[in-house]
N, C-alpha and C positions, 0 to 999 in steps of 0.2 A: 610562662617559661621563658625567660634569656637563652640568650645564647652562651652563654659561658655553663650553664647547666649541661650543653653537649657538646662543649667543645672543653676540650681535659688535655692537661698536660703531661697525662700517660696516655695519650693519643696524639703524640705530635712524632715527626722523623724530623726534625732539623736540620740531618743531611744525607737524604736518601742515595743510598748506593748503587740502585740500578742504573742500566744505558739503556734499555729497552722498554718496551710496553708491557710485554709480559713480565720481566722482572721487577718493574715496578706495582703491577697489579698483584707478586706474587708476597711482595717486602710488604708492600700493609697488609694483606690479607694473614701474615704470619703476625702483626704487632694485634690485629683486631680479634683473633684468637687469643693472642697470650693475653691481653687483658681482657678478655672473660666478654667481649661483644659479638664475638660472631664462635658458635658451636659447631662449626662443620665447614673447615676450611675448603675442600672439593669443590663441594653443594654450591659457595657463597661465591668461590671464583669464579663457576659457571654460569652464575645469575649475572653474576658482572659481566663478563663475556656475554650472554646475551643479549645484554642492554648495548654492548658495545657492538653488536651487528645492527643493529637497527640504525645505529647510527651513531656515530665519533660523540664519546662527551669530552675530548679535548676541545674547548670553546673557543678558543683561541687567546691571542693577549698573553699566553706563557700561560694557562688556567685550563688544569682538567677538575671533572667533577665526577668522576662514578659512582655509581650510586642503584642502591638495591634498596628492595621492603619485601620478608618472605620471613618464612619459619625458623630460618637459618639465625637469624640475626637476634640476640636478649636483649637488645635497647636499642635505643635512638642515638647516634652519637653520629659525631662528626670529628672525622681523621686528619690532621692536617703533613702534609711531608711538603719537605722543601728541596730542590732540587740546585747545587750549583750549576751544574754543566748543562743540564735540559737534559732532557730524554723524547726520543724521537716516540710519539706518540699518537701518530696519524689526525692530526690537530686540523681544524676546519682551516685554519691560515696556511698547513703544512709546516708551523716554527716551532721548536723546543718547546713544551712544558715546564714550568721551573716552580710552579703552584699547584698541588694536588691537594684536592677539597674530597675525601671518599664519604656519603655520607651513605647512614645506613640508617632502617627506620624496621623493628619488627611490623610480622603481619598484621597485629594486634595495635600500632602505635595509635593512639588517641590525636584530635586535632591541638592539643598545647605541641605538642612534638612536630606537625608538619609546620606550623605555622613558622616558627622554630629554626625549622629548615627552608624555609620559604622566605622567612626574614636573611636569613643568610645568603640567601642564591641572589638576593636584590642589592648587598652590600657590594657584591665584587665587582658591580658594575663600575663602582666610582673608581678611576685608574690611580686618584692618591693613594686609598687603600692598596692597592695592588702591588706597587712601587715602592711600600714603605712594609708590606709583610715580606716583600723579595729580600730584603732589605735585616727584616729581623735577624737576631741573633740567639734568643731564646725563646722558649713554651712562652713563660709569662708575658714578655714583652706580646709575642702574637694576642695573646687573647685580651691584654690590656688595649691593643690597637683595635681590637672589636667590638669591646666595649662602649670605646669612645665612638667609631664609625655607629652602631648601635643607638646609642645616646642620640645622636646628631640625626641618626635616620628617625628615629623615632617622634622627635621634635620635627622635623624636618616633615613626617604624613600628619599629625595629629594637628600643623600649618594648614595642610592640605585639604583633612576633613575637616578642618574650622570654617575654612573659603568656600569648602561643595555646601555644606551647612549652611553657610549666609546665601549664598546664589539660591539654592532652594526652596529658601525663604522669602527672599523677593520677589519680587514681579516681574516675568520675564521682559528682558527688554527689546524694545524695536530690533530684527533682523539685521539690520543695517548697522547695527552697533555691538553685537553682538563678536566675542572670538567666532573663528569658523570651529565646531565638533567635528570631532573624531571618535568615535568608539571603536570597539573591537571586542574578539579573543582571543587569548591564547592557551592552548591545551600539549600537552607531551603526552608519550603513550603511561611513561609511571608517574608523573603529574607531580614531580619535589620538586624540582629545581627548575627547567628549560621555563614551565608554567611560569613561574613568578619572576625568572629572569629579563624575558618577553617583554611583561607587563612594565616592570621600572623602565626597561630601555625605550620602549616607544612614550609612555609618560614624558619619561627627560626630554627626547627627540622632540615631542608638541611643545614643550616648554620653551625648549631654546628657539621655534620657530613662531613663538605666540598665540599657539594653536592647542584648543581643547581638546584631551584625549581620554578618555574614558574604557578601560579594559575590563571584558567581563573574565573571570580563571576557573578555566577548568580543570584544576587538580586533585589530588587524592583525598582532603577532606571534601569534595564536592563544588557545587558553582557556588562564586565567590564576587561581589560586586557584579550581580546578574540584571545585564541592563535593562532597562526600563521602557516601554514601547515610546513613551515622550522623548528619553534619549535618540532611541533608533530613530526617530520621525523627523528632528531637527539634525540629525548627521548630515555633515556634508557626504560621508562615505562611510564604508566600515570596514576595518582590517581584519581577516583573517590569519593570525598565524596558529598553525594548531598540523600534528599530525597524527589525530581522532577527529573520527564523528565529532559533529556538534551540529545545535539546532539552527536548521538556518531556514526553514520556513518564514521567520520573523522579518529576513532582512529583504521581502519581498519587494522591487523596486527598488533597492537602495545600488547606486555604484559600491562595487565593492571587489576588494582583490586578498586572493590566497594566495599564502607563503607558510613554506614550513616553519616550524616555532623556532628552529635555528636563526632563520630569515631575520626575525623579528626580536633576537639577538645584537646578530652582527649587524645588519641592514636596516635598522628602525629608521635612518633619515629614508633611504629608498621610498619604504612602504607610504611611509606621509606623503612624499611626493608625489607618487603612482596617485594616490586620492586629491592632495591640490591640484595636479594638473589635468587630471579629469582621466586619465590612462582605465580607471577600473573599470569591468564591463558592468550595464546593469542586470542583477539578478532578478531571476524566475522562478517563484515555487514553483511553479506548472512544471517546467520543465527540469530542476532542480531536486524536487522530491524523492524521484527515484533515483539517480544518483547518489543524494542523502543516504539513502540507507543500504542500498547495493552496491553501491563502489562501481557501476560493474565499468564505467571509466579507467579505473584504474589496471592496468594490465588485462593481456588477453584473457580468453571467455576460460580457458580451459583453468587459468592462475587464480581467474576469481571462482570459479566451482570447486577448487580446492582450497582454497581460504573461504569459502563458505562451510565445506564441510569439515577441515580440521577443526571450524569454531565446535559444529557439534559435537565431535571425537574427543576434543579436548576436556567436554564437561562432561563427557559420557564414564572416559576413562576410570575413574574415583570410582565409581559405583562396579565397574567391571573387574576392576583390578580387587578390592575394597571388597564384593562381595563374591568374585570368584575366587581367591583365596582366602578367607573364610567357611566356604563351601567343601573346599579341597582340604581343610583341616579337619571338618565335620568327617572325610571319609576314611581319615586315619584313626579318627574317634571310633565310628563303625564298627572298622575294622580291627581294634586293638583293644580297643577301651568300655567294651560290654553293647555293642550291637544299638541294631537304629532304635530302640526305647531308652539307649543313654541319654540321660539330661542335659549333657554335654553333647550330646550329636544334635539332639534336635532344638536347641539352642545355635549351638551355630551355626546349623543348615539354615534353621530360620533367618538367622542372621543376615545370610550372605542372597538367601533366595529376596529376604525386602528389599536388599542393594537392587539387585537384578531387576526386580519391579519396575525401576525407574531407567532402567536402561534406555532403552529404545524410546521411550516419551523424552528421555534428557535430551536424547542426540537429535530426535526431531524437532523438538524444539527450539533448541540452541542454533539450528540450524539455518530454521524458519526467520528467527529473529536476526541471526547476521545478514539475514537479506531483506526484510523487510522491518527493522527495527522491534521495539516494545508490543506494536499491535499483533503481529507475529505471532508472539510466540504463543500463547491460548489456544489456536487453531492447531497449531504445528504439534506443542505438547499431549491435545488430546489424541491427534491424527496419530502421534506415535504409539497412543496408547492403544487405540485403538487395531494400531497393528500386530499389541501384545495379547491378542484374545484371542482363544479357540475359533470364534466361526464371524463370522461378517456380520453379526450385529452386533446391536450395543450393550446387548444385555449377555454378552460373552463374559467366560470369566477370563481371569487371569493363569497365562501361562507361562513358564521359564523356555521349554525346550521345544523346538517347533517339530517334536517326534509326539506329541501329545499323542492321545487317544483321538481325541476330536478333531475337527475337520482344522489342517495345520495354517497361522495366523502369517502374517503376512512379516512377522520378525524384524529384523536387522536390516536386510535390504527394502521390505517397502519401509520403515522407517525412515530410509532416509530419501525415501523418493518422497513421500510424503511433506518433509520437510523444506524439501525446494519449491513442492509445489504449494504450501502455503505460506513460504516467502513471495513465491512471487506474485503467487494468488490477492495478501495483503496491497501490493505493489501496487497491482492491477484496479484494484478498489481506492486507494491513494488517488490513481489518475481518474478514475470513475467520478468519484465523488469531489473532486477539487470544483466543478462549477456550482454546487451548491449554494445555497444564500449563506452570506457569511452569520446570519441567527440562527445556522444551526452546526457551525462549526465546534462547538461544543459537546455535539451529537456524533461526530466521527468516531472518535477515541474509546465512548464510554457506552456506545450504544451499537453504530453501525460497523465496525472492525468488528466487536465480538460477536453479532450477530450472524453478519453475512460469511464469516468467517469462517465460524465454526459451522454452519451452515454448510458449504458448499465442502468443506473439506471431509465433514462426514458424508456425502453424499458421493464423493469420488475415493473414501474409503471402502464404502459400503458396494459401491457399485465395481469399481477400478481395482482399485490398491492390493484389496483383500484376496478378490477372488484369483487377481493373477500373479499378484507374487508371492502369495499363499501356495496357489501350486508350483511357480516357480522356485520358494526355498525347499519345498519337501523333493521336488526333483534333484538340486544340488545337495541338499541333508541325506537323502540316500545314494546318492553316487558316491562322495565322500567314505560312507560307510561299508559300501559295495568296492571300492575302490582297489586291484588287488595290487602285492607288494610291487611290481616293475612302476605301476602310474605311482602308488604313493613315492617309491623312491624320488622319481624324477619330480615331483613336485615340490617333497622337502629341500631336495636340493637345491631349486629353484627360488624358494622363497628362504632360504637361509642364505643362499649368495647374495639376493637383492638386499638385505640387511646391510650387506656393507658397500654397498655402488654407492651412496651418498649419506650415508652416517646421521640418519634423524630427517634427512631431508625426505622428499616424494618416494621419491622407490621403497625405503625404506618405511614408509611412515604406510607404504601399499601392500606390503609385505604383512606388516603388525596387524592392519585394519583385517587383512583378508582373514588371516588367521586367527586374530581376535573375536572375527562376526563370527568364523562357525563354530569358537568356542563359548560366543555369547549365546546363539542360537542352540546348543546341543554338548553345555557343559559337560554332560555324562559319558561321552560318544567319546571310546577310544581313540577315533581319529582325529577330532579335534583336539586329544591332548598329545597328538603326534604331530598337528600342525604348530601348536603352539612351542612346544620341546622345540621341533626346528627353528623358528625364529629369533627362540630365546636364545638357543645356540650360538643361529647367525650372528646375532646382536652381540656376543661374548667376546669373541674370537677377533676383531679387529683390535680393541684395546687392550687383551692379552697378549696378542704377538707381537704390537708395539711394547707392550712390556718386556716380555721374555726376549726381542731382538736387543733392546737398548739395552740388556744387564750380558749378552753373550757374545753381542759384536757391536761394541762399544765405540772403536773406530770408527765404525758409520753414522755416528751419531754427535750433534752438536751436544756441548753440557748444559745446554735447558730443556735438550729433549731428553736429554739421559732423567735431568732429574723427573721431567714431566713423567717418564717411563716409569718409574718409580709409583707415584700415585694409582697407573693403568693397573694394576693389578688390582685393587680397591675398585674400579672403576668398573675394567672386566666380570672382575667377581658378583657384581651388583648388578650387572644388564643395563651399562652405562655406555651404548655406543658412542656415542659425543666427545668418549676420550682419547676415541683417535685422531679426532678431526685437524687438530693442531699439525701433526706428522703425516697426511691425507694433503692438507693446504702447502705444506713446506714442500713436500715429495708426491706429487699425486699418483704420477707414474709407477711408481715402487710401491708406495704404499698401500691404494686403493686395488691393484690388481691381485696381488699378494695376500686383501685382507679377504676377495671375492672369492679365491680361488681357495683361504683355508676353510670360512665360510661352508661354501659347496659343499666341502669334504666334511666338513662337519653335519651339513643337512644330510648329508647321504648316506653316513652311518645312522644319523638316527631313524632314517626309513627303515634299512636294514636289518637295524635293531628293533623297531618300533618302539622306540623311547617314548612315555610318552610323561606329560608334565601339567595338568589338571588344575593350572593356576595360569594368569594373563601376565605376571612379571615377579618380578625377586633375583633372577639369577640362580646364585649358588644357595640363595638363602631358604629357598624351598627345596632344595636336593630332595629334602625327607617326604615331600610328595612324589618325587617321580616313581611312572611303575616301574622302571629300570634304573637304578639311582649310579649304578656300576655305570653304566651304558651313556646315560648323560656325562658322566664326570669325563668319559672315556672320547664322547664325541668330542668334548668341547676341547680336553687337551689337545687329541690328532689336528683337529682343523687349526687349534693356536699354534701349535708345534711347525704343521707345514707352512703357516703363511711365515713366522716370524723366521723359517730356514730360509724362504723363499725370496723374503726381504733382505734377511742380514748376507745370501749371497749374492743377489743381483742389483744389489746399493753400491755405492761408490765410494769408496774412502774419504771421510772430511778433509781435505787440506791444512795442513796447521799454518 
């Protein structure tokens, strides 16, 4: 595939109108719609946004590149807008943008398509190109100037792999005559662009210094030029630029220094230097392994125990969402539609109870392996499964609800105790077994992780896990249930304000989790579809009364949050907290207190009422489950109602 296959000149802006970030993110997101590349303007702006919290794809040099790969998107394409005036863009230099590269790649895209894109993100490095598309005047003329950079690059590697090709074929020569090597990686967290941009810049960099570089890429079709242990062994050093995982046991003894993949961008002369002049420190698997796969360097204990367990949440959610609303249609089935011998009930009951199956072994799992990597997760996965059984052996069956009959399993919560302990438990076997004879390091992976693994994690299932948070969850599964209306009140309250204190972030994501275990735990149990109601509530009710504030008291409002206001009721309506967050960041003060206090109000009715809502998320799109559908509709207005009065009166007038 070329690149003029996804680069179109019904996807070009020649002269983009915005002055801002957001307006500019908003102007292609509306041209990649109209031509038929992206289905779900919202969805697709959000993905962009959150690639652009992780970190600025303004690159600098006047060059942004945003860029998404999700459901949202029906092809592979590459956006091009040109900007006269710049737009302030939060750019790594802090200079105008005046080049916008938006590339976008479905979830589904095949490797002709990254590579595609991967060929593109190495073009912009050379600054002729860059000078002479600022420079364009039309669609064509741009993609005629890619063509040729294209042409040029592509002669220009196939030079390249002719020479790796001849060297490899000769006979290594004497040390002493040899270029000094360089290898590396580089990796980005969605692996299109930052990857391959990396890799050409520090290439160039070795070139103009006479020095061999060799990049191994870690991007979205996978590792790409993965070096070779002869490489690694003749490096004088090796570069890391990469912000993921990657393997570094190999580079054991090597000097060697980490930089973000940005680094290895803008900085490729630094990075070579830091290794000519000896600055890298020398690396240690020994002490290096666990790090590798725990982070737990990075950020405090408490930051990395929750980026360990959102990893689990995050794969859990699908099956919890996926098959607790399909459960909660089965009871309207039931109920409406000819009773539990419907075909249609016990069909979808089925349905949603096989989701559920995998609950609790996903999130131990998923868990297990963000902290102790690949060998991980087997131990973690079964340990969780093992938490889904009636009684504390093995030969338990399977249950959904930990009210079972039989002795109650140790559910939600030892699943995820579970999972920390055989991340760290693999950890621990990592350091164990590192003095081994290296004939039998092929023995770790495939014999001694899964053995002693699985091993010890049934063994502190069976003996630990089960027996006490087995009775531990049946203690909190009947309180909850026992629970009378003043505790429920103040609880819903509680966990529908924290929905809006940080909008997707930790409170909120603590609020979901709590609410979501005891409805993973005791789908059936009135109370869990009272906890959940509340939260869905909380969750509503910040981006509806940013909505309903921007359309009633309009003077308090900039005209891109007005328009943003606009979207929030879409937003609201769907259990999209995130869409406040933009009017949260501008106005914290106003906003966030305002969104906690309608919130509240909202949780608090639904105690009162006992709303309750037998599904993990939808919004408004499940009304027709609630057992109070009047009462839902009812909370969520009151609470949007008061925040968005609450706001639009104790805002301050825009200045014109």
């Amino acid at each position: 595939m070329r690149i003029k296959d996804i680069l179109s000149p019904e996807s070009m802006i020649m002269d983009l109108q915005a002055t801002t970030k957001d307006e500019a993110i908003n102007e292609m997101a509306d041209l990649e719609v109209a031509t038929g590349i992206v289905n779900n303007k919202e969805k697709f702006v959000e993905s962009i946004w959150a690639r652009e919290k992780e970190s600025t794809t303004g690159i600098g040099g006047g060059i942004a590149m945003p860029h998404a790969r999700n459901e949202y998107i029906n092809k592979a394409r590459v956006l091009f807008a040109k900007s006269e005036k710049g737009v302030d863009y939060d750019s790594l230099d802090q200079q105008p943008v005046h080049l916008f590269f938006m590339i976008t790649a479905p979830a589904g895209a095949d490797n002709t398509h990254l590579q595609a894109l991967a060929k593109l993100s190495s073009l912009l490095i050379n600054p002729d190109l860059v000078e002479k598309l600022k420079a364009a005047k039309t669609a064509d003329e741009v993609i005629d100037l890619f063509s040729q950079a294209e042409a040029d690059k592509d002669k220009e590697d196939a030079e390249r792999e002719a020479k790796l090709a001849a060297k490899k074929e000769a006979e290594a020569k004497a040390a002493s005559d040899e270029k000094p090597l360089i290898v590396g990686v580089t990796a980005c967290i969605n692996g299109i662009a930052h990857t391959y941009m990396a890799e050409e810049a520090l290439i160039k960099a070795g070139e103009k210094r006479g020095v061999e570089v060799r990049i191994e890429t870690n991007g979205s079709e996978g590792v790409k030029h993965e070096l070779t242990a002869d490489e690694i062994k003749r490096a004088k050093g090796v570069i890391i630029a990469s912000d993921k995982q990657v393997k570094m046991a190999r580079f054991d003894g090597k000097k060697l220094v980490k930089h973000p993949v940005v680094d290895g961008i803008n900085k490729p002369d630094q990075l070579i230097d830091e290794i000519l002049s000896g600055k890298g420190s020398v690396y240690h698997a020994e002490a290096g392994e666990a790090s590798e796969s725990s982070a737990a360097s990075d950020g405090s204990v408490w930051s990395t125990i929750y980026r360990h367990l959102m990893s689990g949440i995050s794969h859990m959610l699908p099956f919890v969402i996926g098959g607790g609303i399909l459960m909660a249609i089965s009871f309207l089935v039931e109920q409406y539609m000819g009773g539990a011998k419907s075909p249609a009930f016990i069909f979808l009951n089925s349905a949603g109870n096989l989701a559920f199956a995998f609950m609790v072994p996903v999130l131990a799992g998923y868990i297990a392996e963000s902290i102790g990597d690949l060998p991980a997760l087997m131990p973690g996965f079964v340990g969780g499964f093992m938490a889904s059984i009636t009684n504390s052996s093995l030969g338990g069956s399977y249950v959904v609800n930990a009210n079972a009959k039989a002795a109650s399993p140790a559910g939600f919560l030892g699943g995820i105790a579970i999972g920390f302990i055989a991340g760290y438990l693999i950890l621990g076997l990592k350091k164990l077994f590192v003095k081994l004879p290296k004939n039998v390091e092929g023995m770790k992976p495939m014999l001694l992780y899964p053995i002693f693994g699985l091993l010890f994690v049934a063994l502190i299932m069976y003996y630990i896990i089960n027996p006490v948070f087995g009775a531990l969850n049946g203690v909190i599964t009947n309180f909850l249930n026992g629970m009378g209306t003043g505790n429920l009140v103040l609880l819903t309250t509680i966990l529908a304000g924290m929905m809006s204190i940080d909008m997707g972030g930790p409170f909120n994501k603590a609020a979901y989790v709590f609410a979501s275990g005891a409805f993973a735990n005791d789908p059936t149990s009135k109370t869990s579809a009272i906890l959940m109601a509340s939260v869905m509530v909380g969750g509503m009710v910040a981006p509806l009364a940013t909505a309903i504030a921007t359309t009633f008291f309009k003077n308090k409002f900039t005209e891109d949050e007005r328009r943003a206001g606009v979207s929030n009721w879409i937003l609201g309506f769907s259990f999209i907290t995130e869409g406040a967050i933009p009017f949260a960041s501008a106005d914290p003060l106003h906003v966030i207190v305002s969104s906690i206090v309608g919130s509240a109000v909202g949780g608090t009715l639904v105690g009162l009422w006992h709303v309750g809502v037998p599904a993990p998320h939808g919004g408004f799109w499940v009304i027709a489950l609630s057992s109070n559908w009047l009462g839902y509709l009812g909370a969520v207005a009151v609470g949007s109602i008061v925040a968005a009065l609450m706001m639009g009166f104790w805002k301050k007038p825009i200045e014109k």
